[in-house]
NUMARMI-266496 format. One line per field, with one value per residue (C-alpha): residue number from 1; residue in one letter; x, y, z. Coordinates in Angstrom, 3 decimals. Last residue first. Example, Ala and Ser with C-alpha at 12.3 -4.5 7.8 and 13.67 -1.06 7.14 Angstrom:
<zakols>
drenfi = [2|1]
paza = [s|a]
x = [13.670|12.300]
y = [-1.060|-4.500]
z = [7.140|7.800]
</zakols>
This chain:
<zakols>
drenfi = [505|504|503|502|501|500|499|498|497|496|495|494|493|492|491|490|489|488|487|486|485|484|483|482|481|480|479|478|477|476|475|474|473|472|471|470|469|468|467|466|465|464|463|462|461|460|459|458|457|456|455|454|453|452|451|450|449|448|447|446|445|444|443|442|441|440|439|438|437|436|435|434|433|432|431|430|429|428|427|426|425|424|423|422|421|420|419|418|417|416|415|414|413|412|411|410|409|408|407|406|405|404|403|402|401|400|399|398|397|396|395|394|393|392|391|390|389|388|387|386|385|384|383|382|381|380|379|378|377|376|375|374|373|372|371|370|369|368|367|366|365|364|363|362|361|360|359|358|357|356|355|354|353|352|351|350|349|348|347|346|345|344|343|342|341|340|339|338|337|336|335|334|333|332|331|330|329|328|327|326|325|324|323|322|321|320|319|318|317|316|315|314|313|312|311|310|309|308|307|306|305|304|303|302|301|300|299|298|297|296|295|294|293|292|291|290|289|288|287|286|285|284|283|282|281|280|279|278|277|276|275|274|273|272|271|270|269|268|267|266|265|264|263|262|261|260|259|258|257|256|255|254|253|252|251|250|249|248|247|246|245|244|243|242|241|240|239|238|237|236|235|234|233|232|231|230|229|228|227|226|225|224|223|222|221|220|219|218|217|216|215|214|213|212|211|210|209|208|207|206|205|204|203|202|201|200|199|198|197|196|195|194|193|192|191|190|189|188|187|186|185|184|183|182|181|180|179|178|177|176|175|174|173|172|171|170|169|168|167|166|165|164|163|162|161|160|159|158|157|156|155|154|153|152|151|150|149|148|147|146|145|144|143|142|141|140|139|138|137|136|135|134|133|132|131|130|129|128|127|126|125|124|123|122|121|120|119|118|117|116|115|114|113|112|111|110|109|108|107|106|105|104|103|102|101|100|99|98|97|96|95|94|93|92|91|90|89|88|87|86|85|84|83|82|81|80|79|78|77|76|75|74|73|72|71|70|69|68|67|66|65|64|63|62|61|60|59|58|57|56|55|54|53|52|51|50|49|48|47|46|45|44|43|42|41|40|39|38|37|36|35|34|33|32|31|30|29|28|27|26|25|24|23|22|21|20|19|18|17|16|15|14|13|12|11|10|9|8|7|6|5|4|3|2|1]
paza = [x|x|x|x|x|x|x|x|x|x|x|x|x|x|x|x|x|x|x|x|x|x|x|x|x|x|x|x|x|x|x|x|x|x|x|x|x|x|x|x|x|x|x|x|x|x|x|x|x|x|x|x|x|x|x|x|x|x|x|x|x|x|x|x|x|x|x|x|x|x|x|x|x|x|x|x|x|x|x|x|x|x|x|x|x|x|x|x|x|x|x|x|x|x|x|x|x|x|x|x|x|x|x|x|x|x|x|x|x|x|x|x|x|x|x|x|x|x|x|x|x|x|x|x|x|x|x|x|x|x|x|x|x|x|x|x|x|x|x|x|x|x|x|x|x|x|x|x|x|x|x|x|x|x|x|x|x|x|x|x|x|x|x|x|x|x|x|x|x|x|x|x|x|x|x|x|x|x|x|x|x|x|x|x|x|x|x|x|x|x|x|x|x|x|x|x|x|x|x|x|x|x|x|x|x|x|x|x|x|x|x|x|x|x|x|x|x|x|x|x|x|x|x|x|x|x|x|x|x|x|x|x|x|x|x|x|x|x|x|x|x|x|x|x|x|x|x|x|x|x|x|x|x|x|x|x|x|x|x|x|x|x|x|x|x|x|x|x|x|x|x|x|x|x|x|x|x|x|x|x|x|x|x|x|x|x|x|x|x|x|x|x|x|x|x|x|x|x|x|x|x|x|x|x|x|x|x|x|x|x|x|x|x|x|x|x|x|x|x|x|x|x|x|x|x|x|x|x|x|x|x|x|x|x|x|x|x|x|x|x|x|x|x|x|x|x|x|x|x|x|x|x|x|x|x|x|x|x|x|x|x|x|x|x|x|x|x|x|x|x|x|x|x|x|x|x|x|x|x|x|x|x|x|x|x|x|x|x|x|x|x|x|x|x|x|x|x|x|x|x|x|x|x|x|x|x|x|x|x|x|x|x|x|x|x|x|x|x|x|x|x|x|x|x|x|x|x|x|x|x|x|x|x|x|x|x|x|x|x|x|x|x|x|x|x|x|x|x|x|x|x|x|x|x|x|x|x|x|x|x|x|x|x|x|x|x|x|x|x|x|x|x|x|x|x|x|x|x|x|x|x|x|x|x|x|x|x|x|x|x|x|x|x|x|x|x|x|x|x|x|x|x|x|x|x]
x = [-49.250|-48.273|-44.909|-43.835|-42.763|-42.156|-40.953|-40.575|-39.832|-40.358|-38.713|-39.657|-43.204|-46.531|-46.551|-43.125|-44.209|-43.157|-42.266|-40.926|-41.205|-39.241|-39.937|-37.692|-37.791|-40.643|-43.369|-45.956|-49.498|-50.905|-48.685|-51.380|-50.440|-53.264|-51.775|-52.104|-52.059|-51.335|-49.942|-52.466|-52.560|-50.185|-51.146|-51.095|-49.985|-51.502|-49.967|-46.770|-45.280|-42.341|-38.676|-36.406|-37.355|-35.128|-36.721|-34.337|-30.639|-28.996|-29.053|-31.102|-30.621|-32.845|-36.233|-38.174|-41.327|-42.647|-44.860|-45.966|-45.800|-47.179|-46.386|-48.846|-48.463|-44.826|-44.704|-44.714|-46.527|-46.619|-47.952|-47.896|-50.417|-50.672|-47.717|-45.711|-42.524|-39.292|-35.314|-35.212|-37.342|-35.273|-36.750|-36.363|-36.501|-37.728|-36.767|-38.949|-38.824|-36.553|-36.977|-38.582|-39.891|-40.882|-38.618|-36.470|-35.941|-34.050|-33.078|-35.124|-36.252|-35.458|-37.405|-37.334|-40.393|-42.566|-40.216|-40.965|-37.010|-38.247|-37.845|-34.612|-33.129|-33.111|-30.228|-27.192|-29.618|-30.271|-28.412|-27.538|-25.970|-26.659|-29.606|-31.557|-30.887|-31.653|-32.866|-32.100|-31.464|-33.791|-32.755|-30.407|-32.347|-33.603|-37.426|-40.611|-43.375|-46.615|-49.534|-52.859|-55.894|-58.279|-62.443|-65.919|-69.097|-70.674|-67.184|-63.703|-62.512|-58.565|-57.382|-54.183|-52.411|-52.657|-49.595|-46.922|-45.020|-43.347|-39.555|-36.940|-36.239|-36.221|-33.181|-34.481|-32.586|-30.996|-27.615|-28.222|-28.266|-25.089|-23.125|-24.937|-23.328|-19.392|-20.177|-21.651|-17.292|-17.075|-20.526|-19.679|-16.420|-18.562|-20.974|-18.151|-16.174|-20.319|-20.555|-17.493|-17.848|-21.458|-22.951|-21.344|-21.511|-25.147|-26.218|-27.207|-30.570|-32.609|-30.173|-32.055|-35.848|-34.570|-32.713|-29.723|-27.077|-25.703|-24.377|-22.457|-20.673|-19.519|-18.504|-16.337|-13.693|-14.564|-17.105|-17.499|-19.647|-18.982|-22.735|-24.307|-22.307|-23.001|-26.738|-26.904|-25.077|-27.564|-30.416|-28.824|-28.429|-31.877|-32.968|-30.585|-31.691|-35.088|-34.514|-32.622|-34.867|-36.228|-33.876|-33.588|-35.705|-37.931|-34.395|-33.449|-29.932|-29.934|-26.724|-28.399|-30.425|-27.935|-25.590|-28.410|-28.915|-25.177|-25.731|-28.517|-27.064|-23.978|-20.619|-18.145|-17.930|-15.656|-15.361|-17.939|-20.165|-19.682|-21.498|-19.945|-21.724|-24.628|-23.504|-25.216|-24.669|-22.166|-20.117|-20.693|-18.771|-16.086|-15.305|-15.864|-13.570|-10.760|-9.286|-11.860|-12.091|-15.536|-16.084|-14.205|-11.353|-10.974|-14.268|-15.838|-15.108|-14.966|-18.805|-19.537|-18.178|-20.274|-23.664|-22.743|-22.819|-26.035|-27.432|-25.979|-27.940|-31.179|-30.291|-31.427|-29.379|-31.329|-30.058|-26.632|-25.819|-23.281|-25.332|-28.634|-26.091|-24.653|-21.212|-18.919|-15.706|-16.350|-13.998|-14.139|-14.436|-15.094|-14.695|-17.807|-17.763|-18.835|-19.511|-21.391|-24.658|-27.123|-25.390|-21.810|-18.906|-16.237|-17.098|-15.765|-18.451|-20.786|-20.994|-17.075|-16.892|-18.563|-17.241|-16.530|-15.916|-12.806|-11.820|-9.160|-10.885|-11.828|-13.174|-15.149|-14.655|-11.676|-13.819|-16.789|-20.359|-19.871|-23.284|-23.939|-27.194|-28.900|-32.649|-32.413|-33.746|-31.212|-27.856|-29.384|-29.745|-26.368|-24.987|-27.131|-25.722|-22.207|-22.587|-24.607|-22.007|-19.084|-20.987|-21.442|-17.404|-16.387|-18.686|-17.444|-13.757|-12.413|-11.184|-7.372|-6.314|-3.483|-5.834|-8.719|-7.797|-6.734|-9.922|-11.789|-9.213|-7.362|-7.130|-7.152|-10.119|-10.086|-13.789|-14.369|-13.823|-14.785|-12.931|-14.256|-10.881|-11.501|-8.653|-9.914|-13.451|-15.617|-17.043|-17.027|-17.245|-18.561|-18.593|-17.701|-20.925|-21.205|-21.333|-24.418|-24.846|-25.762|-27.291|-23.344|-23.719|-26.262|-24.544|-21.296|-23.558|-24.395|-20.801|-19.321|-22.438|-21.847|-18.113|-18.265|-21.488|-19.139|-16.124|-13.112|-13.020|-12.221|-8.243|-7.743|-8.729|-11.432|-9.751|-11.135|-9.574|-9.567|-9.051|-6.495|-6.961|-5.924|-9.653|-8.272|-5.373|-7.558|-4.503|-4.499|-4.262|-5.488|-7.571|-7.690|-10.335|-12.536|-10.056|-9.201|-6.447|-6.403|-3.812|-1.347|0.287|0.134|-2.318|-2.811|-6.334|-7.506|-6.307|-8.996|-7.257|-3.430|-0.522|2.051|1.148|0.039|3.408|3.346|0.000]
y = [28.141|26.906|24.834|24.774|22.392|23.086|21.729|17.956|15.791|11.751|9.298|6.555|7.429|5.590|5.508|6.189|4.693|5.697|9.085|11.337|14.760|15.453|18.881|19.875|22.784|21.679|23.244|21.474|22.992|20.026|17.876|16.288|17.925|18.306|17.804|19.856|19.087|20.667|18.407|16.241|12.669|12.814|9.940|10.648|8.430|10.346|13.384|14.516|11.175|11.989|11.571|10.954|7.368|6.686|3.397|4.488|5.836|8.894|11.392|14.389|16.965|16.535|18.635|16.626|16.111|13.617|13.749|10.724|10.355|8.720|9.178|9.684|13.155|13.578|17.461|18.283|21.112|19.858|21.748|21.392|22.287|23.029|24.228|25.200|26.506|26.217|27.703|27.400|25.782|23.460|21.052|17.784|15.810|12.152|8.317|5.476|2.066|0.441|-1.102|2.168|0.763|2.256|-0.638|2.086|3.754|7.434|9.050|11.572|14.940|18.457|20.877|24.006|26.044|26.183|28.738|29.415|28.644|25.625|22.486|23.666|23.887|20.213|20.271|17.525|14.634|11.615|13.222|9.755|8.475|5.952|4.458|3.650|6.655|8.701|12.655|15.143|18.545|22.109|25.436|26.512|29.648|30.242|29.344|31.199|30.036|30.782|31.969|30.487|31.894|32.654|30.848|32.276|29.787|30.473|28.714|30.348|27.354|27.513|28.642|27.457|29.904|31.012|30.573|33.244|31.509|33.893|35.217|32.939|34.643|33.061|33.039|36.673|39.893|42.335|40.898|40.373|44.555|44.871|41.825|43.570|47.116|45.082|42.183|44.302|44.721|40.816|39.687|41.634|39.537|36.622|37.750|38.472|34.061|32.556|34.478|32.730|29.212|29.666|26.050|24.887|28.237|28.056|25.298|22.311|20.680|23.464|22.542|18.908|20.169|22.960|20.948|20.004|21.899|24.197|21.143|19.846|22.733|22.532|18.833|19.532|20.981|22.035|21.226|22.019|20.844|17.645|16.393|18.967|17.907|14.150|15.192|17.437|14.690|11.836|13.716|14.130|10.101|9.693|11.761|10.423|6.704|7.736|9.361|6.707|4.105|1.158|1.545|-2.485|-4.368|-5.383|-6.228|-8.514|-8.743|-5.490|-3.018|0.017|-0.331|-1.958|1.071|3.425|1.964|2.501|6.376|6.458|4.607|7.279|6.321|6.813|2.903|2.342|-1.166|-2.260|0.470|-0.800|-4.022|-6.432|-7.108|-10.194|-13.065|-15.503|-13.499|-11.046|-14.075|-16.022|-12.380|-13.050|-16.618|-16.247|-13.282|-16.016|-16.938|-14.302|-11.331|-9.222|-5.436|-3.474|-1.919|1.361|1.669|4.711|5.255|1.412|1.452|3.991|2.400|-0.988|1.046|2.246|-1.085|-1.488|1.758|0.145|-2.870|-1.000|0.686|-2.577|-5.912|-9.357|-12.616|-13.743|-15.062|-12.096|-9.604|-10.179|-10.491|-6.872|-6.780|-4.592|-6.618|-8.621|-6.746|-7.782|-11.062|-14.541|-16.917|-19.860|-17.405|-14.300|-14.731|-12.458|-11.657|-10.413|-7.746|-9.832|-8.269|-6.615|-3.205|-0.102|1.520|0.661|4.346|4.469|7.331|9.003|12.587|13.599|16.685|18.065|21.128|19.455|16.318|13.519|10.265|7.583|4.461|3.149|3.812|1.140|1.354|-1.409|-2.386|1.802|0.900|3.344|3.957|7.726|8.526|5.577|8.280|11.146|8.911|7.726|10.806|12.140|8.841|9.588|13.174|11.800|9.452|11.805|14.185|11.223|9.749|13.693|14.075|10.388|11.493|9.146|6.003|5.105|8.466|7.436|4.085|5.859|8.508|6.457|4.421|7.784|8.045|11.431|14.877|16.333|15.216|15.271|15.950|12.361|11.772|7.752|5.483|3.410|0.831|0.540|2.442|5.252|5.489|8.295|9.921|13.132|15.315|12.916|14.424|12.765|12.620|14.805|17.857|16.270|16.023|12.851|11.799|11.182|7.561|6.537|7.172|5.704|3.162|2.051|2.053|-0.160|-2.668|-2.529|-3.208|-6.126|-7.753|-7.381|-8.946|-7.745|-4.372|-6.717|-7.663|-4.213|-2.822|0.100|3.541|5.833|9.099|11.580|15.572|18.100|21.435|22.962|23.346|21.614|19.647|18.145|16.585|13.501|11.498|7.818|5.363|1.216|-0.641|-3.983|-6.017|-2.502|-0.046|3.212|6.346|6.130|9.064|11.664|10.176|13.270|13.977|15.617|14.128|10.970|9.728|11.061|9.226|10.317|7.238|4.184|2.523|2.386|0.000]
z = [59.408|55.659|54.368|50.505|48.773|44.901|41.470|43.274|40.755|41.416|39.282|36.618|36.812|37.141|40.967|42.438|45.834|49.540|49.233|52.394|52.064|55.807|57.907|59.747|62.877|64.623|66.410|68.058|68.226|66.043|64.132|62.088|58.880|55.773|52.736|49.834|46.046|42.782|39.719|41.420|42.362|44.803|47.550|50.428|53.922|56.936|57.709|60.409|61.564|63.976|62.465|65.935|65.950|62.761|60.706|58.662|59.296|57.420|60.532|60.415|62.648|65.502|65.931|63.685|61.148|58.707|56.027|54.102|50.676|47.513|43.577|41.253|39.895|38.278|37.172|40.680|43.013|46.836|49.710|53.444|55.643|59.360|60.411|63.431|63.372|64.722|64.385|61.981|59.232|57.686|54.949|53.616|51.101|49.957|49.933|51.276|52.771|49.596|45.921|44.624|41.541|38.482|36.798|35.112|38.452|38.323|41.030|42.940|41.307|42.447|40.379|38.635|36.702|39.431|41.003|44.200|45.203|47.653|45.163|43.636|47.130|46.736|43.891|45.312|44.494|47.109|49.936|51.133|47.574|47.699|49.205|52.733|54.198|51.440|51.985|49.690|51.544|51.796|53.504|50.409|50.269|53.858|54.123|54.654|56.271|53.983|55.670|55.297|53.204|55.854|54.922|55.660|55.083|58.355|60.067|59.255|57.589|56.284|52.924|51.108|48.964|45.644|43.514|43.320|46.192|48.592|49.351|49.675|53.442|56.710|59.133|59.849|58.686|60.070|59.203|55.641|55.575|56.874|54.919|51.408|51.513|51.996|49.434|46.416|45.299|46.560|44.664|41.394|41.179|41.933|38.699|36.451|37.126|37.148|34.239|32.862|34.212|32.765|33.173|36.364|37.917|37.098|39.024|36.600|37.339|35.260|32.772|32.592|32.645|29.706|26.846|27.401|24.454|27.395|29.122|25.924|25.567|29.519|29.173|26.025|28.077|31.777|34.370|37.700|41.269|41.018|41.992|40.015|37.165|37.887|37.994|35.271|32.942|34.095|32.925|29.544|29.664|30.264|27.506|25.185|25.628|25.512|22.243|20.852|20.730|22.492|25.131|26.606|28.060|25.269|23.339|25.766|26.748|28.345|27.911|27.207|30.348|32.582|31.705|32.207|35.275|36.178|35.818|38.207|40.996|40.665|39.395|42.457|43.130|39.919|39.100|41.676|40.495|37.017|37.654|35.670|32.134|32.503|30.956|27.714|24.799|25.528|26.680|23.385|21.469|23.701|22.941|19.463|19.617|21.241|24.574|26.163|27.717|28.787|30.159|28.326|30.133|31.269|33.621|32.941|29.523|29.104|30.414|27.973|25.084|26.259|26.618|22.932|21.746|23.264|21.479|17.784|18.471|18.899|16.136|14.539|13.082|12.346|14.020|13.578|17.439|17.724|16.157|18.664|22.039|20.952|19.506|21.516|22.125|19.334|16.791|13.343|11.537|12.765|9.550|8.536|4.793|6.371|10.561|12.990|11.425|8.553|6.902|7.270|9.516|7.805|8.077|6.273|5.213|7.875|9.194|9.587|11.641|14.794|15.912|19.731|20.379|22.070|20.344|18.650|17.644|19.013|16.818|17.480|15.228|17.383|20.588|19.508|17.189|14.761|13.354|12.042|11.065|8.579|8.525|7.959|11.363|12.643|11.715|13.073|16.651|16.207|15.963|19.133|20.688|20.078|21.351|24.683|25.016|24.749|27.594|29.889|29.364|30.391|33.376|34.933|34.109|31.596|33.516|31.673|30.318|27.081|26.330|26.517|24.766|22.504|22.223|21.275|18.425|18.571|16.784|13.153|11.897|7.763|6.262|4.278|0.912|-0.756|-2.469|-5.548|-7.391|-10.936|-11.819|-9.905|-8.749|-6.361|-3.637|-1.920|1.091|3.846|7.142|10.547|12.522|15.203|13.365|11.642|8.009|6.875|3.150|1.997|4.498|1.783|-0.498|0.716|1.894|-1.501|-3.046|-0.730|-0.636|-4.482|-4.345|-1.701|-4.333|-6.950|-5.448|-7.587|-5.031|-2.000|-3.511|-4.847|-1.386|-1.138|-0.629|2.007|1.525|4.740|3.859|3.902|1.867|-1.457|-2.430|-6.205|-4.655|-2.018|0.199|1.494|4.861|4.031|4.668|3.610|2.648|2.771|6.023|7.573|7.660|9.251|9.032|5.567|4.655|1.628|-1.113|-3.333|-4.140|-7.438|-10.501|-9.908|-7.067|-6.962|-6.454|-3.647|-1.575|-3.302|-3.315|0.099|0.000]
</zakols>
């Protein structure tokens, strides 16, 4: 293949360097004499390009592969023949392999391997709206470039394995390591496929290693059949609940369990991206870009520092230079302070038909903390003074079940009302009607155990069936200074969001 390079394709591209080879075709580095820039040449193998139905496949994915534009999706420019031989022009990346950086990094940082995934899925999911299969998603075919985003090659053009299976001819060809259970036993091919070949990139982000060896590919492709992947907590225990349920998700045997498409498979792992950024508290490189693409209910997760490193960097300057006039008046005022709800409050009976609307108690601005004893992690989601900013817009949610399960006692948020205060109705707005709950109230600081004897039933077990709903509290005369949201069924819904709580005396 040396001898190729310096010879030009059709007049036009100069071969310069050699930078992939494959079983059907080999790329190059070259030079597009005529725009005088660099570009990627995919040049089918003499030996694969006598084979008519080889050269037809090649030539109809190229076309079809042509139809995408996405800039996460590397770009095809051209297409062609020379001496018989059909290559095809793709946009030159100037960076690193996605296995590379694996390779050069070990564990990608939990943020980082989230953002890539939601890139390579959002490629994947403009690449199954046209009804084309990429059938060997996997870090070699993902692509970084210089200003960090990821960019998914080899659509199928350059694969080796057989339309319809594992095996051309009775030989094992290409790599296993990421061939969903469906592929590997030769039954038909779907993006659904492609999204559990993804779930095994992600867990080598995370992890560093894929997740199965074996003596042989046969070996390894049988184990993605028949065995369950290892548990990527265990391999890295700082990976949140909710992030390894994707995993399991992606990564389900069964095609009924698994993401049916790519949209839910995005959503989900956009959710997942607030969280761990809420959770770390920053985000650089290609992690912040991909933040400000979420779409609203995820961002609204995200504290803005994470989002706007740079006017998070103006408004804390402004902060120290307000600082001095602002210390003096904070001082005069009360622990409570986030202002009122703009919805109408509760009402209590006057008697003859006459009715008080109730008083909201106000609450300090971070005065509200996940609560999950019986879970990890304990503070459930770092974002619970979402639920108590009276905005209806925001929420705190808990994590995310894909059985609608909750698999434990209870999970939930609380409040802190200091120093005391005695009320008699608590409200909840959500988004996810269904769930139930049972109020609780305390004068301890919470501890992370369950039963706990120091949380004293405050209402009757309720269930939310309203985006809008009050319960009644049974707590009398007593004041307390927390007050626990504490769910005991998901109802219909994967998770619970709580937009609002908000106490009345």
């Amino acid at each position: 293949m040396s001898a190729l390079l310096g010879t030009r394709l059709s007049g036009r591209y100069r071969l310069e360097a050699r930078i992939g080879a494959g079983g059907m075709s080999t790329v190059y580095r070259a030079l597009d004499e005529t725009l005088q820039r660099q570009v990627a040449i995919k040049l089918m193998n003499r030996e694969v390009a006598t084979d008519s139905d080889q050269l037809e496949r090649f030539r109809r994915e190229a076309r079809a592969v042509a139809q995408l534009s996405h800039p996460h999706v590397v770009g095809v420019i051209d297409a062609g023949e020379d001496a018989g031989r059909p290559y095809i022009v793709f946009e030159y990346v100037d960076g690193e392999t996605l296995k590379d950086r694996i390779r050069r990094l070990g564990r990608l940082p939990i943020t980082e391997a989230v953002a890539y995934a939601i890139e390579i899925a959002r490629a994947l999911g403009a690449a199954h709206a046209r009804h084309i299969v990429h059938r060997d998603v996997k870090p070699q075919n993902v692509l970084i470039d210089e200003e960090g985003r990821a960019k998914v090659t080899d659509f199928g053009i350059a694969r080796t394995l057989d339309e319809d299976g594992l095996t051309a001819d009775g030989r094992v060809l290409g790599t296993t390591d990421y061939v969903s259970p469906e592929q590997a036993l030769g039954q038909p091919v779907t993006g659904q496929s492609d999204l559990y070949s993804l779930g095994i990139v992600l867990y080598e982000m995370l992890t560093g290693e894929v997740p199965f060896r074996g003596e042989n590919q046969v070996a390894v492709a049988m184990k993605h059949v028949r065995e369950q992947i290892p548990d990527v907590q265990s391999k890295r225990p700082e990976v949140s609940a909710a992030l390894a349920a994707v995993i399991d998700t992606a990564t389900a045997k069964q095609l009924e369990n698994r993401y049916a498409d790519d949209a839910e498979l995005i959503a989900d792992l956009e959710d997942v991206l607030a969280i761990e950024a809420a959770r770390s508290g920053q985000a650089t490189g290609e992690v912040t870009t991909v933040l400000r693409t979420l779409p609203a209910r995820a961002q609204s997760r995200v504290p803005f520092p994470v989002r706007h490193r740079a006017w998070a960097a103006i408004l804390a300057l402004f902060a120290v230079v307000a600082g001095v006039g602002v210390i003096v008046w904070l001082a005069t005022r009360a622990h409570h302070g986030t202002g009122k709800l703009s919805a109408t409050p509760p009402t209590v009976s006057q008697g003859r038909g006459g009715s008080t609307p109730l008083q909201q108690i106000r609450l300090c601005n971070s005065c509200a903390s996940g609560y999950n004893p019986l879970g990890s992690p304990q503070n459930e989601r770092p974002y619970a003074p979402l639920a108590i900013d009276n905005d209806t817009t925001t929420y705190w949610s808990t994590q995310i079940y894909y059985d609608r399960v909750l698999n434990k006692a209870g999970t939930g948020l609380y409040v802190d009302a200091a120093p005391r205060t005695v009320a008699r109705e608590l409200r909840i707005i959500t988004n996810t009607p269904g769930f139930t709950v049972t109020i609780y109230a305390s004068n301890q600081t919470p501890t992370y155990t369950w039963p706990n004897p120091a949380w004293v039933p405050a209402s009757q077990s309720t269930a939310i069936t309203q985006h809008q709903q009050q319960i009644t509290l049974t707590s009398g005369s007593t004041s307390y200074r927390y007050w626990l949201v504490w769910i005991t069924a998901l109802g219909p819904n994967k998770t619970v969001q709580l937009n609002e709580v908000t106490l009345y005396k």
